[in-house]
N, C-alpha and C positions, 0 to 999 in steps of 0.2 A: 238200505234201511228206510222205510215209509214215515212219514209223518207224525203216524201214533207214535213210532218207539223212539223217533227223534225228542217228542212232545217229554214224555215218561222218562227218558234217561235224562233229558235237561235237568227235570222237576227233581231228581232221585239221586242228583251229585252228593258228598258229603262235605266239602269243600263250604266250611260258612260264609266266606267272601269271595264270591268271584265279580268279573268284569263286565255290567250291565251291557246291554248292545243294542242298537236302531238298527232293525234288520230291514233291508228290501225287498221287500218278493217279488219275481217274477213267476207267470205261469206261461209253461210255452203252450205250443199252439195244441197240442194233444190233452194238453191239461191232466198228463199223469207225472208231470216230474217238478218237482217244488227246488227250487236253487235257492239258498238264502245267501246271504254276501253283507257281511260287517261293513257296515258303513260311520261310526264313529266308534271311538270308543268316551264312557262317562266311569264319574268316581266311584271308584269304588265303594257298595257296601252288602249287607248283605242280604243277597236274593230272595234268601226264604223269609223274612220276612216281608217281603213284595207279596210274595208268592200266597202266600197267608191270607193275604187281604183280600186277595182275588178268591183262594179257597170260600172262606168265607162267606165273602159278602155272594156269592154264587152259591149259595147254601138249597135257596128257597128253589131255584132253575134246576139246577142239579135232583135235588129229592123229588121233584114234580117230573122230572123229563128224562133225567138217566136212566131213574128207580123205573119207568114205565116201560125206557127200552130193554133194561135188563131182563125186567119180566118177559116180554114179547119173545127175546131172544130163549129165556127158558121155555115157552111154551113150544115153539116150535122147531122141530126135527131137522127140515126141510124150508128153502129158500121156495115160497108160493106165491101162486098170488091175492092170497089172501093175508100173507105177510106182510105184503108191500101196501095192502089196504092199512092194514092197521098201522104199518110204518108209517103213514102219509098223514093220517089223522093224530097221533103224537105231536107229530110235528109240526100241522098246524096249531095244536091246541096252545104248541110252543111260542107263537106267535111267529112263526118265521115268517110266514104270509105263504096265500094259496099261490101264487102263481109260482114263487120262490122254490114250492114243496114242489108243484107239478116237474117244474124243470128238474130239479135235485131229484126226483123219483125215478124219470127218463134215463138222468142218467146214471143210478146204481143199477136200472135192469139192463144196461144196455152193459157194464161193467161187470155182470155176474152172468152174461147171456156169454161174453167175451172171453171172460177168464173162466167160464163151466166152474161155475159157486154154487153152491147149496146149501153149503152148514150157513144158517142166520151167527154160530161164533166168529167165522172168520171175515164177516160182513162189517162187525165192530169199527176193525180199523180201517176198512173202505169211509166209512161213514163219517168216522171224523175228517180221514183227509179231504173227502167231497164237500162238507162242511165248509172247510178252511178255504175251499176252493171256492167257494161261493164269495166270501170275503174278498178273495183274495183277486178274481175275478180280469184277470189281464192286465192289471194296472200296479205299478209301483206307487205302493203304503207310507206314508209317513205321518206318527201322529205329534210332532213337533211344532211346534208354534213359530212362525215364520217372523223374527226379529227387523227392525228398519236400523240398516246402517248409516241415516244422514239423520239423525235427529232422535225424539223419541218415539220410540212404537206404541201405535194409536188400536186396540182391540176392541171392537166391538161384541156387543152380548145382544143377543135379539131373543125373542121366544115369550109366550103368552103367559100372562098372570099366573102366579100360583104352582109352576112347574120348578121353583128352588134359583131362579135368574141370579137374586141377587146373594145369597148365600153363595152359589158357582162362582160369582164375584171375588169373596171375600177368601175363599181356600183358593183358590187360583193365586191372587193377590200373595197370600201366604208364601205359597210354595216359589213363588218370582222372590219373594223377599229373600227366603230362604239361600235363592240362589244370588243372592251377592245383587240383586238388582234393587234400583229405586224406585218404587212404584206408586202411582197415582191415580185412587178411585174417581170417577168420576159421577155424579148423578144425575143422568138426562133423562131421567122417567118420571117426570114433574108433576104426570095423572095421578097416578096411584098413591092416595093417599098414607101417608108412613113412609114410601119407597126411600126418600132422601136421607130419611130419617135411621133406617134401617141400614144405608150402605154407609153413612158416617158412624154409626158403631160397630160397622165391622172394622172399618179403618182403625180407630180407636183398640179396637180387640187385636188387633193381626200387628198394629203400628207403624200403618203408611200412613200416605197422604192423602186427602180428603179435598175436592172443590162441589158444591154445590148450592143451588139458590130458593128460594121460596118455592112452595108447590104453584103448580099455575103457569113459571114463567118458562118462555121458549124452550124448546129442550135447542137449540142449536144454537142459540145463543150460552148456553152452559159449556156446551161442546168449548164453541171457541175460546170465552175466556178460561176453561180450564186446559187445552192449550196451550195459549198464551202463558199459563203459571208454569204449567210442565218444563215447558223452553227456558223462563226465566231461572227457575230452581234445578236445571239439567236433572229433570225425569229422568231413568229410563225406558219405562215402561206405564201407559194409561189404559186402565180400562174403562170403556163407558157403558153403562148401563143405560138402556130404551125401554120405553113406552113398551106393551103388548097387548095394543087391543086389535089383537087380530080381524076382529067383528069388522071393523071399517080399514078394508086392506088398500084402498084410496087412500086415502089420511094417512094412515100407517107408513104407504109407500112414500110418498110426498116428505114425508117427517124424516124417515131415512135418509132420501136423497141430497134431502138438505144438512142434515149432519155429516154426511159422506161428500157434498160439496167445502163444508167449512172446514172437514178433516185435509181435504185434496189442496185446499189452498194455505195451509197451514204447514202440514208438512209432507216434504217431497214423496211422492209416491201410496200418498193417501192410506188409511187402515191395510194394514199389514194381513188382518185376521177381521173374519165377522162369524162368531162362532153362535148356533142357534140351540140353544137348551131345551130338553124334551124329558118330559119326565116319563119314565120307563113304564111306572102302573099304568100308564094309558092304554098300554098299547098301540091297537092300529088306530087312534085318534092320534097318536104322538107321528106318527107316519102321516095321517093328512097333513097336522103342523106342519111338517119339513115340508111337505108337495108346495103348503100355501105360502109360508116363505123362502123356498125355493124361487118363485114366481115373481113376487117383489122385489128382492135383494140377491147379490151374490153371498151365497152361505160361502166359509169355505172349511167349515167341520163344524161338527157334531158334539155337543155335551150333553149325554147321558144319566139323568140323575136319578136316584134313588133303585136303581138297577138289583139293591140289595133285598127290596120290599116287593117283591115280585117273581113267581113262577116261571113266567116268561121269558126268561133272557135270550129265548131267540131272535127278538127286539131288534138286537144288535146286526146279524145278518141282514134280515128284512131290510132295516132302515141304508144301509149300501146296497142292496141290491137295486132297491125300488129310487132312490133317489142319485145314488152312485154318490154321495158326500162320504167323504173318512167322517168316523168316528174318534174324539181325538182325546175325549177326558170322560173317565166312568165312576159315577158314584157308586160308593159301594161298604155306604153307613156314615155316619151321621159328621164322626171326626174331621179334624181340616184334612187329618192323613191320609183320610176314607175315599176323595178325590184320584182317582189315580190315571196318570197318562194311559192312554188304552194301548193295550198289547195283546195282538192277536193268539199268539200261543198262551200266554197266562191265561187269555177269556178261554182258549180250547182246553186247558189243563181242569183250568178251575171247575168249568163246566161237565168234563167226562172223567174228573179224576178217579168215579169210582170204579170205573171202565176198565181200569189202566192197572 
């Protein structure tokens, strides 16, 4: 059974509770055989309302990119290569990125030269699994947040003005609360006029815990004594919000480093996470972001926002291929529940559900 009908039977149980699951992919070295392998199991609830969200908030990707390939696929008899023109330009328009498309196009002609394909129907579920395989890319997936067991876990948030930073704060924040943890917003982005201001009502809204100090003063010195409180009032969990003026990537870097030195001396094994929020309407501006702090900071995942207000959801591939970071939390509408941990199959469901 391939991919697609692994994808479509998951999606099409009747079963309204089953047992969520952290999958790991591996792809071997031919890259036609997808292995999945349970690797935790979580609480139960139930699926299809995950499922829903993802439906959803992938509305706008789906009608602009499905509906284009379904057409393509009616008009043509025959696998050409004038097919594969127009397949190629869909799927940039998708934003997957050209080089992404060049490679991914190589390799559907080199897989319908191999298996003697012709019908563009049965090309359908080539396309997702090659898809997936782009994601999925030779490396074991996880979009789980890496917790510190000697103290509290310190997360950082990086990503430029105006892309949802600090709102991704506050549904994050939520959904830790949610899970039985104690968590503690932090305010280190002391430029941006409001920002302080903005992440103590969400705390206020969500009802955690809040440290932060006049606009103006060091963002590293915030760090620390919010720290400091975390330890005192046994945190579990800080998130800190930064600065993003990408404009001055000196300063910017320098600023980091010195937050990620007061984290490192604070507690054992320094930020756990430094997750870089990219807002999805951009597009390929959202992909230079990652290039450029890629460069200055170790990222070590991807949050995704407003995923739901855009045609593009090919976004999401692009931005692993091109920078190789997980993708680890996707917005996908406006609510805290709208946040959702990223899952590859949910993105491929939601995305080709009408495929399927």
């Amino acid at each position: 059974m391939g991919l697609f009908d692994k994808i479509k039977n998951m999606f099409h149980k009747k079963d309204d509770v089953v047992e969520e699951q952290i999958i790991e992919t591996e792809v071997k070295e031919d890259i036609s055989e997808v292995k999945e392998k349970k690797v935790e199991k979580k609480t139960q609830e139930p699926k299809n309302n995950n499922v829903k969200v993802y439906e959803k908030g992938l509305t706008k990707s789906r009608q602009g990119f499905v509906s284009k390939l379904a057409d393509l696929t009616n008009r043509y008899k025959k696998v050409t290569d004038e097919y594969f023109d127009e397949l190629e330009e869909i799927l940039i328009m998708a934003d997957i990125g050209v080089n992404t498309v060049m490679e991914f196009i190589d390799r559907l002609r080199d897989r319908v030269r191999t298996e003697k394909l012709d019908d563009p129907e049965m090309l359908k579920e080539i396309i997702v699994d090659e898809l997936f395989i782009i994601y999925v890319n030779d490396s074991v997936l996880t979009s789980k947040l890496t917790f510190n067991d000697n103290g509290p876990t310190a997360i950082l948030f990086v990503g430029v003005n105006g892309v949802g930073k600090t709102t991704t704060i506050g549904k994050i924040g939520y959904q830790l609360k949610n899970d039985g943890k104690k968590v503690l917003l932090v305010a280190a982005d002391t430029f941006r006029a409001g920002a302080t201001a903005q992440l103590k009502e969400w705390s206020e809204k969500i009802d955690v815990g809040f440290y932060g100090k006049e606009e103006g003063a060091d963002p590293a010195s915030v760090v620390f004594d919010g720290l400091v409180k975390a330890k005192e009032e046994d945190y579990d969990v800080v998130l800190i919000d930064t600065a993003g003026r990408l404009q001055n990537k000196v300063n910017l870097m320098k600023e980091l480093e010195k937050m990620n030195k007061v984290i490192d001396a604070q507690i054992d094994g320094g930020a756990t996470e430094t997750l870089l929020v990219i807002d999805a309407t951009t597009g390929q501006n959202g992909i230079s972001q990652a290039k450029a702090f890629k460069e200055i900071t170790n990222i070590t995942g991807i949050v995704l926002t407003k995923l739901d207000g855009t045609a593009k959801g090919g976004i999401v591939l692009a931005i692993k291929e091109t920078v190789g970071i997980p993708v680890k939390y996707i917005g996908l509408g406006e609510a805290k529940e709208d946040l959702q941990v990223f899952d590859i199959e949910k993105y491929i469901y939601g995305l080709f559900k009408d495929l399927m």
